[in-house]
N, C-alpha and C positions, 0 to 999 in steps of 0.2 A: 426605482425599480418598477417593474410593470405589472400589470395583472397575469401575464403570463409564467414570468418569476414566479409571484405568488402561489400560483396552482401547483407550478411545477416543486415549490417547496414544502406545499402541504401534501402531494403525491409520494415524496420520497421522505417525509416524516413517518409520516404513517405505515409505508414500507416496512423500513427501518426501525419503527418504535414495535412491529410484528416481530422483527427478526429480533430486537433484544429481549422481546417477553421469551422467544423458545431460549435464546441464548442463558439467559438465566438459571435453567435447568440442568445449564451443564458444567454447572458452577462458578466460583471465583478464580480461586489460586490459578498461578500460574505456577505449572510441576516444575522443581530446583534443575531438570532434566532438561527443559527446556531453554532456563536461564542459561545455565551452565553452555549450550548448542552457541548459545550468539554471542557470549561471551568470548569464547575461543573460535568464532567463528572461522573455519580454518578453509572449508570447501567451495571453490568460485561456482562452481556446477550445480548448485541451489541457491533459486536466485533468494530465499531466504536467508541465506547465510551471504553471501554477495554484498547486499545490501549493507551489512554488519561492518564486513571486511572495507567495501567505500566507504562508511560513515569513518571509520577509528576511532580512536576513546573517547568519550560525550562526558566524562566526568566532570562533574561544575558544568556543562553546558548549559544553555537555555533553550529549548527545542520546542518548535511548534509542531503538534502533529495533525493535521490537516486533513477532516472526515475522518476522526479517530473513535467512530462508534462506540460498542461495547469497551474501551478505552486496553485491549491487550498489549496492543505495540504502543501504547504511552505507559503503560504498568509498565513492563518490559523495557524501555528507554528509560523510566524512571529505577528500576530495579541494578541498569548499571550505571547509576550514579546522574544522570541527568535532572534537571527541572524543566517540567515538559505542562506546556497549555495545550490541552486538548479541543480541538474545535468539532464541532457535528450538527447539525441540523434535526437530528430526532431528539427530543427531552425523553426517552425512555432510555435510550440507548448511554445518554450521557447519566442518567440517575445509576445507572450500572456499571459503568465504568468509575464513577466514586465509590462506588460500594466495591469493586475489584481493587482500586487504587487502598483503600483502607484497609479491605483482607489482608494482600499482600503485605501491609506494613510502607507503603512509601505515601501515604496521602499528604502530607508534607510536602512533598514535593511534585504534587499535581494541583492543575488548576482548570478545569472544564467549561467551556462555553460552547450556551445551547444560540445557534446563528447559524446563519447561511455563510458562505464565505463571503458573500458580493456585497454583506451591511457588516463586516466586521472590521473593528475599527483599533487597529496592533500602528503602535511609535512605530516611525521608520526606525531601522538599524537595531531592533533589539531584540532578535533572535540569531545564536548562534548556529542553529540547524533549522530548515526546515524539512521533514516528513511529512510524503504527499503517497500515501498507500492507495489505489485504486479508486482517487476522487475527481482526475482530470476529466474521466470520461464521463459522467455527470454534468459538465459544465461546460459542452464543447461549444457552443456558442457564444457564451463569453470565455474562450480560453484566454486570446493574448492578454485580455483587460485582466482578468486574476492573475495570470505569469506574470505582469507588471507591478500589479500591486503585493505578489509575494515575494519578487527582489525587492521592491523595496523594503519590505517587512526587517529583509536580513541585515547581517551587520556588515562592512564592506570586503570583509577576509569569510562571508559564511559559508556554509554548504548546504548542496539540496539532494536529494534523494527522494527519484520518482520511479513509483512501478504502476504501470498500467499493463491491462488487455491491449493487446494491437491487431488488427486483421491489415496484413501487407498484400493478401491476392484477395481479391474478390471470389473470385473462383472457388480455392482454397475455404475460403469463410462458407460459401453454398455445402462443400460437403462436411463438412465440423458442423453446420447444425444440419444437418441430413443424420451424419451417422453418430453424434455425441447428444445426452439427453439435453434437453433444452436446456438456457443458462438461468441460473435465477435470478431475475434482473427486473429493473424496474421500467417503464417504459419508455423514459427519458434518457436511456444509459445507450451506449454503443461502441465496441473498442476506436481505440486509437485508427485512423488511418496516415498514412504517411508523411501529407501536407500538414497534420499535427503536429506530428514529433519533429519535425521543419518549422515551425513555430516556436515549440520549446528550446530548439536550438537554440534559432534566432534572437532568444531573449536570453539563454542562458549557453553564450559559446563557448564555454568554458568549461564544456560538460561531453562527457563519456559516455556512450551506448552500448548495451549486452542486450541479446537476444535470448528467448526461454522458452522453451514449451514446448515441443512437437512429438517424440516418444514420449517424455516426463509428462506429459500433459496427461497420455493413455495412461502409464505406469502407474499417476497419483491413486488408482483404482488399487491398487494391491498394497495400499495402505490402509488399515484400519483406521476409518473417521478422520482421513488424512495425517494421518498421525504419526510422523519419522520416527520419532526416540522410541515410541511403546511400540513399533512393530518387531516381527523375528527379522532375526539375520537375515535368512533367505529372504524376506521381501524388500531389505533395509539394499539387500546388493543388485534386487533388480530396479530398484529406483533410481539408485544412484549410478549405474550402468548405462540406463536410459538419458540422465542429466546428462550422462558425460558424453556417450553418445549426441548429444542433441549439440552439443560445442563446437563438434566434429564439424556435424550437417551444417549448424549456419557457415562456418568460415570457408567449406567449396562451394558457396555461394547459395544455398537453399533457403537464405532468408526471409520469404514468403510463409514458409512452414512453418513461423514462429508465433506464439500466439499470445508472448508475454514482453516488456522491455523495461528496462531498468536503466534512467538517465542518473549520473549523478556527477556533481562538481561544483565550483564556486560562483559567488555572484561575479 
């Protein structure tokens, strides 16, 4: 790896080991409310729940989850029955995510490692999932070389399951940070653009694209601390108004407007 790696990986530690010291604060548990949300995950129109409904039952699986900081969505993968290795590059983030893995009661079945993606070293074929939450755009310069080396990670029947940020209009992207507060981001990050997710294809053809974000994105605002289950009704029906809205907008074609995308499918 190079000195630029390097930098770039002590940059987004130290990021990250910031965000898990405030995260700390905001406790462990994951509320049984939320469990219960992805478990029946019933709503294609969050891509939250989306995600759930591509994965299907992980029971006994083996699951990598890939940039899995504070370790929620491996507690959470681990909560419905999977065994999940969690990878991250911040050692704060990952010391907290065993301590959430143990709260919750599944530390058994987690296993944390503090790396970069690009020195980690997984048997071919020995994950039955991989979870790739918001890490590709982190690593667009080495993308297809990591997409390579995470099919091969998998096993020959596995599944993947990636959500990233995407900016599809340049234009588009100019007025979202004009008129939305800046992203919190680190300075090596940048959504997805097109010729990306034509990459991801390309190595993974096997795989399904949804589009997310463009009134929901506004809407997330009328959720308290982003927070679906503990909000009222009335705000719980204009969010999900706007989701469903937004299903509408990409398939007459407005899919520039989208600010989020969700690939998933087999090796």
């Amino acid at each position: 790896m190079t000195i630029e790696h390097h930098e770039k990986w002590k940059r987004e530690a130290e990021f990250f080991n910031e965000k898990a010291r405030t995260e700390r604060n905001a406790g462990l548990m994951i509320p049984a409310e939320t469990v219960r949300r992805y478990r029946e995950a019933r709503r294609p129109e969050f891509p939250a729940e989306y995600r759930f409904m591509a994965l299907g039952s992980i029971h006994g699986k083996r699951v990598l989850d890939i940039g899995c900081g504070d370790g929620r969505a491996s507690i959470l993968l681990a909560l419905l029955g999977a065994h999940v290795v969690g990878i991250d590059v911040s050692p704060d983030a990952i010391r907290l995510a065993s301590e959430r893995g143990t709260a919750n009661g599944v530390g058994e079945r987690l296993e944390f490692v503090c790396s970069p993606l690009e020195t980690a070293d997984f048997a071919a074929d020995s994950f039955d999932v991989i979870w790739c939450d918001a890490f590709l755009h982190h690593v667009i310069p080495d993308l297809e070389q990591l997409l390579c080396r995470m099919k091969a990670w998998l096993k020959p029947d596995g599944k993947i399951v990636i959500t990233e940020p995407v900016s599809l209009s340049p234009t588009f992207r100019k007025l979202r940070l004009a008129l939305l507060p800046a992203p919190d981001a680190t300075p090596d990050e940048r959504p997805l653009e097109p010729q990306e997710i034509e990459t991801i294809i390309s190595i993974f053809p096997k795989s399904e694209m949804r589009l997310f974000g463009f009134l929901s994105r506004l809407a997330r605002f009328v959720l308290p601390n982003g927070n679906y289950e503990r909000a009222s009704g009335t705000r719980q029906f204009i969010f999900r108004s706007a989701a469903m809205m937004d299903q509408g907008i990409f398939t007459v074609g407005l899919k520039p407007l989208a600010s989020q995308v969700i690939l998933h499918g087999q090796k």
